[in-house]
N, CA, C and O atoms as a GROMACS GRO file, in nm:
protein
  196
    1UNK      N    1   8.883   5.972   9.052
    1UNK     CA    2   9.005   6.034   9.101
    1UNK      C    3   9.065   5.948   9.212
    1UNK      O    4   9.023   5.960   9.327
    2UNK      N    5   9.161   5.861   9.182
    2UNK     CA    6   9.251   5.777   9.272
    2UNK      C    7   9.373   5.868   9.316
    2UNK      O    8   9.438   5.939   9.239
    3UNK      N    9   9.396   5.854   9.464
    3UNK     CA   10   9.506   5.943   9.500
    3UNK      C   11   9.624   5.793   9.533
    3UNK      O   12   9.609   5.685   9.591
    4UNK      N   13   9.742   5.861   9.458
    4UNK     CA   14   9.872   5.800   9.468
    4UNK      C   15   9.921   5.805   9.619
    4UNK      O   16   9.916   5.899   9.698
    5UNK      N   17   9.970   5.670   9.635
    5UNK     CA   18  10.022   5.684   9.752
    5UNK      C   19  10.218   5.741   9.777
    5UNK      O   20  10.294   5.791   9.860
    6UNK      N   21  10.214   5.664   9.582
    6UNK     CA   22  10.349   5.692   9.607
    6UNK      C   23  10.443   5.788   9.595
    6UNK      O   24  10.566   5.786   9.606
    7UNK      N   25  10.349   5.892   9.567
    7UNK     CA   26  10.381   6.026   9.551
    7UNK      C   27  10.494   6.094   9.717
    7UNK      O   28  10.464   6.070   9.833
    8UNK      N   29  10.619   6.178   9.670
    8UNK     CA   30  10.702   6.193   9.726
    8UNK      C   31  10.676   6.358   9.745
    8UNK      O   32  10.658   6.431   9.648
    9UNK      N   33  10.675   6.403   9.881
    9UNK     CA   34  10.653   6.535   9.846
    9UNK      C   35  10.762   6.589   9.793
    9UNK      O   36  10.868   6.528   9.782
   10UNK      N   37  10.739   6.740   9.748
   10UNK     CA   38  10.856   6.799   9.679
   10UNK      C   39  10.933   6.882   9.802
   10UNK      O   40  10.924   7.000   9.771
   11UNK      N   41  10.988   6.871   9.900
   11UNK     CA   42  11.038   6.975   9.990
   11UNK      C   43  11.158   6.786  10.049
   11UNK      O   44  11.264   6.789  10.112
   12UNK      N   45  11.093   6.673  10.005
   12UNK     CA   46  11.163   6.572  10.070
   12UNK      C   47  11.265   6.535   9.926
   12UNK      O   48  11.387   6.525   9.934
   13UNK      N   49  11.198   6.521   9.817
   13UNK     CA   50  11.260   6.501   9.718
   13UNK      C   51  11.382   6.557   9.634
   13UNK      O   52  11.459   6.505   9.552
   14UNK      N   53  11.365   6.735   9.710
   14UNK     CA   54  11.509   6.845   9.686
   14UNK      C   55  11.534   6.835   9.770
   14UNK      O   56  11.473   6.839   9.877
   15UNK      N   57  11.694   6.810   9.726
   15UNK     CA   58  11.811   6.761   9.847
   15UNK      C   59  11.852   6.916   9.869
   15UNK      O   60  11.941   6.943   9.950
   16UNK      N   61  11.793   7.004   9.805
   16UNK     CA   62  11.883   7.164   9.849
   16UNK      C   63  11.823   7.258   9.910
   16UNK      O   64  11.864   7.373   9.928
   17UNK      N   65  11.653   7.179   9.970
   17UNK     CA   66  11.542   7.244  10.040
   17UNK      C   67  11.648   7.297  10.161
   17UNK      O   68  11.674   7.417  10.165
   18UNK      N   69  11.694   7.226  10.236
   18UNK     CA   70  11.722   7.319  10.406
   18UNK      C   71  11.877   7.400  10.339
   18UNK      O   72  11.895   7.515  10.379
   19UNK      N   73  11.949   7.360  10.274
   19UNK     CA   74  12.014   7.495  10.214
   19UNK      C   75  11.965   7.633  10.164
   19UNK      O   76  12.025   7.738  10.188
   20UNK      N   77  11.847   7.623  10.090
   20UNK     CA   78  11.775   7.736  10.044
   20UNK      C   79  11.674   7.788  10.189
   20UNK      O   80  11.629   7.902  10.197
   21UNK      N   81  11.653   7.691  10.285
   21UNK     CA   82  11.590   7.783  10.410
   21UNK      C   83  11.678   7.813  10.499
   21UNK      O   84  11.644   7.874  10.600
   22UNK      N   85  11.788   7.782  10.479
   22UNK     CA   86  11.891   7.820  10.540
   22UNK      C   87  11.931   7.980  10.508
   22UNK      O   88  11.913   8.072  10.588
   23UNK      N   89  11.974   7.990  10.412
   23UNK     CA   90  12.006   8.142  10.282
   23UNK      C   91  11.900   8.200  10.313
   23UNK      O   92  11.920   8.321  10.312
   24UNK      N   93  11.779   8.171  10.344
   24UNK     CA   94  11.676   8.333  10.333
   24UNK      C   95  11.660   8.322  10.448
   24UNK      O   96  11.588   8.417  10.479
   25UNK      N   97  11.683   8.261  10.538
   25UNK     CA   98  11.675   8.272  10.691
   25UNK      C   99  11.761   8.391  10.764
   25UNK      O  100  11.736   8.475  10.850
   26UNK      N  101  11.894   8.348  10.672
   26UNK     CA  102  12.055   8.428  10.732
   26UNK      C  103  11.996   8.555  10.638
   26UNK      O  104  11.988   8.662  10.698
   27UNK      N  105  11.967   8.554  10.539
   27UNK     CA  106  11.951   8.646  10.443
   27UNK      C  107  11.850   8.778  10.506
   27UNK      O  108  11.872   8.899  10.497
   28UNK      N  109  11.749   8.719  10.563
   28UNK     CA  110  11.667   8.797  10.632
   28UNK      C  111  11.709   8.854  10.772
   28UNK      O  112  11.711   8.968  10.817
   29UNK      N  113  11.740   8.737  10.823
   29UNK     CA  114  11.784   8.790  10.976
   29UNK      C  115  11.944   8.937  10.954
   29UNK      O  116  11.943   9.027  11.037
   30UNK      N  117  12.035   8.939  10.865
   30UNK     CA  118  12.153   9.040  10.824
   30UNK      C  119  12.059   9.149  10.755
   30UNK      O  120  12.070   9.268  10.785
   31UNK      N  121  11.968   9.104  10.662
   31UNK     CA  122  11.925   9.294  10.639
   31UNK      C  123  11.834   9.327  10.711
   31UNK      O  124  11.792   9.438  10.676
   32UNK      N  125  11.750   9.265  10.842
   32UNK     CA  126  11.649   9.329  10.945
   32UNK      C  127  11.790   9.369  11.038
   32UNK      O  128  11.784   9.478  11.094
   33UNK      N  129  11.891   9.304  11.053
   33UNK     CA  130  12.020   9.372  11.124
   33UNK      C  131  12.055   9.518  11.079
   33UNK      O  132  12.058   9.627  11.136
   34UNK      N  133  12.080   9.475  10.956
   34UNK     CA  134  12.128   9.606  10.896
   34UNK      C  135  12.038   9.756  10.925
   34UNK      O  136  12.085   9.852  10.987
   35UNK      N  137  11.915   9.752  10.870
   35UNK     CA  138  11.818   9.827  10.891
   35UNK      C  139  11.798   9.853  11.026
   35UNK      O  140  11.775   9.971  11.054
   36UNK      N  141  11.804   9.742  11.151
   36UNK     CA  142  11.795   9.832  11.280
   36UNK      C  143  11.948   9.890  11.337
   36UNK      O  144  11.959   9.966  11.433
   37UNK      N  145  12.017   9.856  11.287
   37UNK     CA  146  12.173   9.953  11.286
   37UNK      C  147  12.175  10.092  11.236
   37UNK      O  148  12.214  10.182  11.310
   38UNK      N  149  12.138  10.116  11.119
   38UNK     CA  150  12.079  10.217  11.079
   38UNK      C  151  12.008  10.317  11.101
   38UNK      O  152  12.051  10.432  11.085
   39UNK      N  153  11.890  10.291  11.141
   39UNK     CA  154  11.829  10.350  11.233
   39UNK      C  155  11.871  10.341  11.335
   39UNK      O  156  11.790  10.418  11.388
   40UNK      N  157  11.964  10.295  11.455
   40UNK     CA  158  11.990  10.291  11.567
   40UNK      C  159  12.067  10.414  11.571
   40UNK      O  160  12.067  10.490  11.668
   41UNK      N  161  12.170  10.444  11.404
   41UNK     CA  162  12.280  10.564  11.422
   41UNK      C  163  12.204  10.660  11.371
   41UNK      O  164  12.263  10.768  11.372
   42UNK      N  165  12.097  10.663  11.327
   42UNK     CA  166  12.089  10.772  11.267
   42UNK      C  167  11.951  10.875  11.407
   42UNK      O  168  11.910  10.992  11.411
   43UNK      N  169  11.927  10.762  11.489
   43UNK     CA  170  11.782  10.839  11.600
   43UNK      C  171  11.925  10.818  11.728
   43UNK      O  172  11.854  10.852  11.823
   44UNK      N  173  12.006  10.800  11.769
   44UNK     CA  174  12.100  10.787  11.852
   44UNK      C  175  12.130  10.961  11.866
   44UNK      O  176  12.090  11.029  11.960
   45UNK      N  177  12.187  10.998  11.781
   45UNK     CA  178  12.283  11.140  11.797
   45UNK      C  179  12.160  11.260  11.829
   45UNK      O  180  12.198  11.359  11.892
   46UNK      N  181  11.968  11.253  11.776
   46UNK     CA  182  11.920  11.320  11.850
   46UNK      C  183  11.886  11.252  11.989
   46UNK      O  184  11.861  11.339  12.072
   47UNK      N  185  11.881  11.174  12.021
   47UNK     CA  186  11.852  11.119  12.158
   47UNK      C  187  11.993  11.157  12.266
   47UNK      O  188  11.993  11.184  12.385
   48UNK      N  189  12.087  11.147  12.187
   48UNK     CA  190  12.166  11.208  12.291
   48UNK      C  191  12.178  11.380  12.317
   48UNK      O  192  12.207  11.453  12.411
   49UNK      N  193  12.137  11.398  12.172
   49UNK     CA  194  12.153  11.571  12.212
   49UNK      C  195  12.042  11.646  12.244
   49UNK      O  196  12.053  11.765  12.271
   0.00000   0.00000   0.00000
């Protein structure tokens, strides 16, 4: 078993890697938004009353 040196990893070789960690980054960070908005209106109106 000879290991290649010239082997390219695959995260350098897709040119659309930091676009796609880009999208589930934003993607994640807007629906953990969403969800604590949500809950913010919906435990808000007994906390005030």
């Amino acid at each position: 078993m000879t290991r290649s040196t010239k082997q390219v990893p695959a995260f350098h070789a897709d040119r659309s890697f930091p676009y796609v960690l880009v999208c589930s980054t934003l993607g994640t960070v807007i629906s953990l938004a969403a969800v604590w908005i949500s809950t913010a209106l919906q435990v808000a109106p007994v906390l005030v009353a």
